[in-house]
N, C-alpha and C positions, 0 to 999 in steps of 0.2 A: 269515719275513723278518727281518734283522738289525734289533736293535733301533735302531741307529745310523741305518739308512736308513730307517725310520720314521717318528724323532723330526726330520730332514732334510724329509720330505715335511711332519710339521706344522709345521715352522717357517716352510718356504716356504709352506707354505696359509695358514700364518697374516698373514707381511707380504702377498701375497698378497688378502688377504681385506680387510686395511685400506683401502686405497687404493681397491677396487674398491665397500664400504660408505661410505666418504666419496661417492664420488662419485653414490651410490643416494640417499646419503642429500641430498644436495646437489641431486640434479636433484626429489627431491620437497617438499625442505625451502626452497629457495634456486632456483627455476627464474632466477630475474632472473641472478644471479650465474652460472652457466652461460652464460648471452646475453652479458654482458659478457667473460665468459674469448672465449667464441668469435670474439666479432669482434676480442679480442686476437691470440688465435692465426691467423686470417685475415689480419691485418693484417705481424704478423711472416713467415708464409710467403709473403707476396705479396712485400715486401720497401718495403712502404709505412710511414712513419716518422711518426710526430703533430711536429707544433710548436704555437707558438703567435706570435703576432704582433701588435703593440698600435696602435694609432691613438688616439693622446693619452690616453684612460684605456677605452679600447674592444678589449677582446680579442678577438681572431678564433685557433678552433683549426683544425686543417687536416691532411692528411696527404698525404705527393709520396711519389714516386717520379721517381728521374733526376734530369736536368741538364738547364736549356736549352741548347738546341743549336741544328744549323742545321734543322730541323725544329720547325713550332710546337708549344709548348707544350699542352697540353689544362687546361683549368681545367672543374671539372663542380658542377654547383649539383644539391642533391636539394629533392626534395617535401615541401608541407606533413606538418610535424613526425617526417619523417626525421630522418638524420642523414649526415654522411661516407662511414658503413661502408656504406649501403647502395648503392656502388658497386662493393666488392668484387668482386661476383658477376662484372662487366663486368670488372674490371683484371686479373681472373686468364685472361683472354683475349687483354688486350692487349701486344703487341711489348713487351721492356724496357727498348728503346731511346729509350722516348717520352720527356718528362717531363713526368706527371701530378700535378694538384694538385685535391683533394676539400677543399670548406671545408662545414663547418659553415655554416649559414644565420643570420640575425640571429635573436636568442634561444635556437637550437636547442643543445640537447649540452653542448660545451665553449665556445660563443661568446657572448660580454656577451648578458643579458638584463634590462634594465632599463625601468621604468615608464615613462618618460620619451620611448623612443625609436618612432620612425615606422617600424608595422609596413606600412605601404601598400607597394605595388609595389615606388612612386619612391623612398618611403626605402628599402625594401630595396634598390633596385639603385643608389641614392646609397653603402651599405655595403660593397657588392661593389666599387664603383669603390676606395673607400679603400683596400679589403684589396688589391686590384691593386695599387695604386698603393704601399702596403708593402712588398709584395714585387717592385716592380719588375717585376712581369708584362707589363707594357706595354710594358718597355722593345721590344718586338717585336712587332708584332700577335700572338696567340693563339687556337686554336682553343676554343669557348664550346659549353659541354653543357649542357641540363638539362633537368629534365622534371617535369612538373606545373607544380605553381606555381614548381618554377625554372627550365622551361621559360620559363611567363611573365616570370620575372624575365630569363634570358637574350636571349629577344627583345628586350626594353625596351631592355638593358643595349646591347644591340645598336644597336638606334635611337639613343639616346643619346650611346654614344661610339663611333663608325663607325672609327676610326683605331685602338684600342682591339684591335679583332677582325677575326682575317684569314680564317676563318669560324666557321657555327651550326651548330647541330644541335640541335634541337626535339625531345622525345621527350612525344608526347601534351600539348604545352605546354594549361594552362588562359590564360584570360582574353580566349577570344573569343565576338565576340555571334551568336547564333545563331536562324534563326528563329523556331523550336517546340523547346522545353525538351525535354528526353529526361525518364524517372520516374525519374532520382534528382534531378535538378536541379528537377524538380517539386515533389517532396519535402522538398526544401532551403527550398523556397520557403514551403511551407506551414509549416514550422519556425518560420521569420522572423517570418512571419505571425501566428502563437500564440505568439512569446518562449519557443519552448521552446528554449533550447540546449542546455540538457543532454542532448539527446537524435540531437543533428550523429553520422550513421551513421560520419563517419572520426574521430572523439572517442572508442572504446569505453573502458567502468569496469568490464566483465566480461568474463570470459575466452566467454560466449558471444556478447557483441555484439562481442569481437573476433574469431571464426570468422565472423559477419556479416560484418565488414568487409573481410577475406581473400576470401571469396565475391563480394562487391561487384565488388573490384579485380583478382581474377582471375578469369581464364579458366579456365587447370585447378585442377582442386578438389585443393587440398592439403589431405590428411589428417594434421594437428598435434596431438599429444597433448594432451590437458587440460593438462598441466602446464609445459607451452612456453605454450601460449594465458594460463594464469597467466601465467607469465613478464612473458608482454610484457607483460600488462597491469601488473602491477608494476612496468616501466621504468615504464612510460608517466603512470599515475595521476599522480605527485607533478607534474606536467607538465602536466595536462588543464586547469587555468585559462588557463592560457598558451596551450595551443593555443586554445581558443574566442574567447578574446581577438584573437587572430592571423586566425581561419579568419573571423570577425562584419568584421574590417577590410579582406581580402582580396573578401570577397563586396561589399562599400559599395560606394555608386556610384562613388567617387575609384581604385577597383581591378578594380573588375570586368573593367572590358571593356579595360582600358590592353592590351593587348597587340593587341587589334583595331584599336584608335587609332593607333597605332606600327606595324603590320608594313608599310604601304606606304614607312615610314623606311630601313627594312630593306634597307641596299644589298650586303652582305656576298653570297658561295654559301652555300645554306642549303639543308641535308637535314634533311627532318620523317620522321618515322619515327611509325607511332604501331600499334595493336592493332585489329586490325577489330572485336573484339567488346567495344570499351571502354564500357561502363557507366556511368561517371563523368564521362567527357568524349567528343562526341558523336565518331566519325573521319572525321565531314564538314570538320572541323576544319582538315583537310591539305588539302584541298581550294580552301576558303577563301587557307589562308597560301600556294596555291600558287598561285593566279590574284594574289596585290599583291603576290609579292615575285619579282623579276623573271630573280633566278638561282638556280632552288629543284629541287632533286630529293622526290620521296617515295619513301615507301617504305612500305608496308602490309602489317603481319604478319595471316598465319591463323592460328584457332585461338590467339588471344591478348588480354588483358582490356588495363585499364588499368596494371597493374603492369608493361609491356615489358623494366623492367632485370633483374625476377627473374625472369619467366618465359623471357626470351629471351636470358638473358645474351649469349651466344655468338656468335647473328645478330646483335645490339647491338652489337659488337664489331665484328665483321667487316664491318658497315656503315659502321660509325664509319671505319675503317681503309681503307678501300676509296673512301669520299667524300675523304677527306685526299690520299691517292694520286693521284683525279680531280682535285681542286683545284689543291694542290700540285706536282705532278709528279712526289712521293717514290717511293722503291721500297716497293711492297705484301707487306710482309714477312708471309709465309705463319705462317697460323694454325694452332696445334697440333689 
């Protein structure tokens, strides 16, 4: 062989070789940083943009897609100690004609977290009002997502400012009473009980109590490399006071049950969607919100835990989009 086309092959193996050892060496060295590139690059081919937005010395970060239009807006609140990105999974499903906006939660991510501020419901959805009202979300009623405890948040936020929201959408919402504890809410309780917090199963400080907590919240058993299950737990760590702090205020009696308090307020159309096989929060759940709230659809996945955005992205979507159409009257612009 020419020497020429040789020294060609190891030049190319060699740049080659760089990029492909960075990035070996980055997913075993650096699993966290991987997680953040990812939900970058998610975020740029979705076509979703970060801002930021302030209420007197109170940052909120956030990230849209589109324009208001003559179509409501979609505003989507995530779960205890999520963040924005974890809506992706759902937007790369939905129309791009919408215009969606994912905020960050009070404390969480990129949004003010200070000592000071009222992690309860009412202060959260007191937070969500202002950040609307920054961005002029209101100027129009808006369609209102969220799930878990932004689920709860959303309900309240619901009850609250009725003018606000032109509909819900409830995805496994926490904060209603129930009459027999399910065994993780049992669990919880026993926690309480003994002042153990360090040991709240959706808090994990190891990469195995976080494949517990995956197991918990889903349905299907995602097999995640040791070094992604690092990973997250690497976001997560510097964060875990903050969550316990957050999840000991959520649970008090001022939060618990406010979402069962308020859903008879609930005059909006409202679609519950939630996981038949949810673990975390009972799916007797829909049931409840759907005998007090008086214009309500459900919707009950098989074969699905409490995590419904990531294990069902797609049907999420297409429910979302399909309720809006009912409601609204829009065209049900077909799902790829």
């Amino acid at each position: 062989m020419d020497v020429d086309v040789v020294n060609m092959f190891v030049i190319a193996g060699g740049t080659l070789a760089i990029p492909i050892l960075a990035f070996v060496a980055s997913f075993l060295l650096w699993p966290s940083a991987l997680i953040r590139i990812y939900y970058w690059y998610w975020r740029r081919t979705l076509g979703m943009q970060v801002r930021y937005v302030h209420h007197e010395d109170y940052q909120f970060c956030y990230s849209f897609r589109g324009r208001p239009g003559h179509k409501p807006s979609i505003l989507m609140l995530h779960g205890f100690s999520a963040h924005k990105d974890m809506w992706l999974s759902v937007v790369k499903f939905l129309p791009k004609n919408l215009h969606l906006v994912c905020v960050d939660m009070p404390g969480h991510e990129g949004t003010t977290r200070s000592s000071l501020d009222d992690l309860s419901i009412d202060g959260q959805v007191k937070r969500i009002h202002q950040f609307v009202e920054c961005l002029k979300l209101n100027k129009k009623p808006f369609h209102l997502v969220g799930t878990s405890m932004g689920g709860q948040v959303a309900g309240v936020y619901a009850a609250y400012y009725p003018s606000d929201v032109s509909s819900l959408c409830l995805v496994c919402p926490a904060g209603l009473q129930y009459s027999t504890d399910n065994q993780f809410v049992q669990r919880l309780k026993e926690l309480q009980d003994s002042a153990a917090v360090e040991k709240i199963p959706l808090i994990p400080s190891t990469p195995e109590e976080m494949s517990e907590m995956l197991q918990l919240c889903s349905y299907v058993r995602f097999k995640v490399p040791q070094q992604i299950l690092q990973g997250l737990v690497d976001v997560r760590i510097p964060h875990n006071n903050f969550y316990r702090k957050l999840f000991l205020e959520i649970v008090s009696e001022k939060s618990r049950y406010s979402l069962h308090q308020n859903m008879d307020k609930i005059k909006v159309p409202t679609q519950i969607i939630w996981g038949k096989q949810d673990q975390v929060l009972d799916v007797s759940g829909a049931d409840m919100l759907a005998k007090s709230i008086a214009n309500c659809q459900v919707e009950l996945l098989e074969n699905c835990g409490h995590s419904v955005v990531m294990e069902r992205p797609r049907k999420t979507a297409k429910l979302i989009i399909d309720f809006l159409a009912s409601v609204h009257n829009t065209d049900n612009k077909k799902l790829d």
